[in-house]
N, C-alpha and C positions, 0 to 999 in steps of 0.2 A: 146178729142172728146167723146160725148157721144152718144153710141148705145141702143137704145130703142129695146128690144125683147121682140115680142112679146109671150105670154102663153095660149093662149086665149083656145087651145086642149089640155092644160096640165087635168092631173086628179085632183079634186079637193073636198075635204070633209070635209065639216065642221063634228065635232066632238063635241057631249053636254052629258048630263046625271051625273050622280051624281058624277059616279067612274071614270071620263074623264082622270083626274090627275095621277092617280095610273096606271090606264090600259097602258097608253100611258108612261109612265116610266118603267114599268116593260115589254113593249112590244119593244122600241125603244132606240136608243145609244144617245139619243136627253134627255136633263137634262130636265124635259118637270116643273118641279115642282121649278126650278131656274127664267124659262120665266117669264119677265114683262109685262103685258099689253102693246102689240103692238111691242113686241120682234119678234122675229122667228131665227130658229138655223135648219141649216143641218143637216142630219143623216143619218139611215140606220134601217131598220128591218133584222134583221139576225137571221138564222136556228140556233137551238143550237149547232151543232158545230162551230158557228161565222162566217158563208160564210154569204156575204151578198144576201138577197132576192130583198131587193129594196133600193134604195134611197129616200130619203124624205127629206121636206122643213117641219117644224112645225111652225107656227105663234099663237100665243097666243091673242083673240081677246075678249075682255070684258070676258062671261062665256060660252066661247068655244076656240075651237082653230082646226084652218085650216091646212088639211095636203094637200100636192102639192108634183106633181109627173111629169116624162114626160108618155105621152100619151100612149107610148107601153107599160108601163106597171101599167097603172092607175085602168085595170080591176083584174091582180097579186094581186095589192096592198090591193085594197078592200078585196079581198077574205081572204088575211090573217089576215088583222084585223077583220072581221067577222066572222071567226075561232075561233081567241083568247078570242074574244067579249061573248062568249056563257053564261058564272056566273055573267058578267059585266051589270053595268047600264050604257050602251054610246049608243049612234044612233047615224049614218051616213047619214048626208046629201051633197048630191052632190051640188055643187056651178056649176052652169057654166056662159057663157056670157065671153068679152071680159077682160083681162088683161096682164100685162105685165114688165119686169123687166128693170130697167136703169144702163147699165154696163159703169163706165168711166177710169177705169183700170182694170190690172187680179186677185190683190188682191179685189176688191170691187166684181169682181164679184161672188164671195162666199158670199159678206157682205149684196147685194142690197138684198131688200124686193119685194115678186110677189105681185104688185100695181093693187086691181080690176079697171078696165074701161079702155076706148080705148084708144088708144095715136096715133093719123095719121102717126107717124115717125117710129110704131115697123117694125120690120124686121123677116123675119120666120129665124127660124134652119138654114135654106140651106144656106144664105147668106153669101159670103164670109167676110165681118167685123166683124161676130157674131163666125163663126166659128172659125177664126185669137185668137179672142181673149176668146174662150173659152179653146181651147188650151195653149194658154197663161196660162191659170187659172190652166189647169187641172182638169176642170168643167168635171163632167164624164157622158159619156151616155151608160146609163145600155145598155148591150148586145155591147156593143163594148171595153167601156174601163174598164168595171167591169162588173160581174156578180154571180152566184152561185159558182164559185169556187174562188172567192175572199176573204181576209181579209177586214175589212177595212181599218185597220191602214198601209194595202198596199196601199191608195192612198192617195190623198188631205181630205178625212173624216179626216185621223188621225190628223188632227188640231184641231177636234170638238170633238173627245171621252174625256167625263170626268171618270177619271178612283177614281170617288170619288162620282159616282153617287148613286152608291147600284147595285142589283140584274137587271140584264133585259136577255130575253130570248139572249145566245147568250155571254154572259157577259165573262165565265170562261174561256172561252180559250182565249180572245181578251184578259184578265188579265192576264192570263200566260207567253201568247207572248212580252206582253209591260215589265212584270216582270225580264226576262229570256235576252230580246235584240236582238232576236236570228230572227228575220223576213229574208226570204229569197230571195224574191223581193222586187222591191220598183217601182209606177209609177213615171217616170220621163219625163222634159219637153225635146228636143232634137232639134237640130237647125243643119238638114242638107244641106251639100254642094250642089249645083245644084238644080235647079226650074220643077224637072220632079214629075209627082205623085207616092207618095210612097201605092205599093198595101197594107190594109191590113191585120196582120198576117203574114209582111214582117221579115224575121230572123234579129237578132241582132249580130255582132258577136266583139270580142275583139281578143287583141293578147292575152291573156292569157284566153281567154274561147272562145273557139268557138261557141257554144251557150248559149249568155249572157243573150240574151232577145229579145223580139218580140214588132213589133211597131202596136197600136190598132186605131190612128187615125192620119191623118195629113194636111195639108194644103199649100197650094204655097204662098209663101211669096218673092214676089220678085223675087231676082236671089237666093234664097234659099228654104227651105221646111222645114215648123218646124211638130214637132211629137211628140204624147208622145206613152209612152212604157213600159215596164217592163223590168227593169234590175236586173240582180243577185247583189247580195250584195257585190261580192268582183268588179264591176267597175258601181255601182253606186254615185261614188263619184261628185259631181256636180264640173264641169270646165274639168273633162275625156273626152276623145276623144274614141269614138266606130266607126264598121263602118256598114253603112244599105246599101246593090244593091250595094257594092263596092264604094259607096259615106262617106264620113268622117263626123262624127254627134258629136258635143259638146254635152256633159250633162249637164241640167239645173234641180236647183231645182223647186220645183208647189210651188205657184204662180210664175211665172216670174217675176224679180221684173228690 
């Protein structure tokens, strides 16, 4: 089955100028100087201590390349490449108008391209098929399943850092920790018992940690409730059994596969 979602309020910037290449490499964990014409890669802009500030979509389009964001934080995002922007030759152009991505599993939906023009079949955020399966994904929404006090290689990003790209703000501690092994949470995908809604910043708990980890979004699946969460490293082992509101939660690896 495939679900059309829509982006049409995502934040959206094209990006031109001479130093397009370099600025957006040295600013983002996205290998922007790898992209092929009509590429796009996930990422993140991160503070130099490597918490992430945003998430981002980069798509690489003839002699530009479009950055995509979700909407709460499409005004954040500007600001900080405008910031960075200051010795650079890039300008920022807003795109808007209608578009929208095509998800047909939860690996793809990291892999789908945000498609300009309308599609009659998108579906908003709220939508319980879109939601299902962006959980599934581990598809993260800033301010709930990630934010400034995050790594990235604490979520589904860490599929996408190339730890062979060079310098970007942000860079030295995200290489230290990938060097070292030593990450202390992990987002994981969670399939608990019972079809009630889990509140959240619900506690996570294990028989050997009582506070294992905290669940940041979820969704009613049926006679169950899937969730993802943060878990501590010693019971994030994918196929472990935790427990959320007294209900029994299997751990899954992001994507679900």
């Amino acid at each position: 089955m495939t679900v059309v979602v829509d982006r049409s309020a995502w934040g959206r910037l094209k990006v031109t100028g001479r130093d397009r290449v370099r600025f957006l490499q040295g600013l983002t964990t996205v290998n922007v100087e790898a992209l092929a014409d009509g590429a796009h890669g996930w990422g993140a802009i991160l503070n130099p201590k490597g918490r992430v500030l945003s998430v981002i979509d980069i798509a690489h389009i003839g002699d530009a390349f479009l950055i995509a964001c979700e909407a709460s934080i499409a005004d954040k995002t500007r600001t900080i490449l405008e910031r960075y922007a200051v010795m650079d030759d890039v300008t920022f152009e807003p795109i808007t108008g209608p578009a929208h991505q095509e998800w047909t599993d939860p690996v793809d939906v990291w892999r789908a391209p945000i498609v300009e023009g309308a599609n009659d079949a998108s579906r908003a955020d709220t939508d319980p098929q879109v939601e299902r399966l962006r959980i599934l994904a581990g598809f993260l929404r800033y301010g709930a399943d990630v934010d400034e006090d995050h790594f990235p290689f604490e979520t589904p990003l860490a599929q996408f850092l190339d730890y062979g790209k060079g310098c970007y703000v942000g860079q030295e501690p995200v290489f230290r920790v990938h060097a070292q092994g030593n990450s202390a949470r992990m987002l994981r995908g969670l399939r608990v018992s019972g079809s009630e809604p889990l509140a959240a910043a619900e506690k996570i708990k294990h028989a050997a940690k009582d506070n294992a980890g905290v669940v940041t979004s979820s969704v009613v699946d049926g006679d169950a409730t899937l969730a993802l969460g943060y878990l501590h490293r010693t019971v994030w082992e994918p196929g472990g059994s935790v427990e959320i509101a007294g209900r029994t939660a299997t751990v899954h690896e992001l994507p679900w596969t």
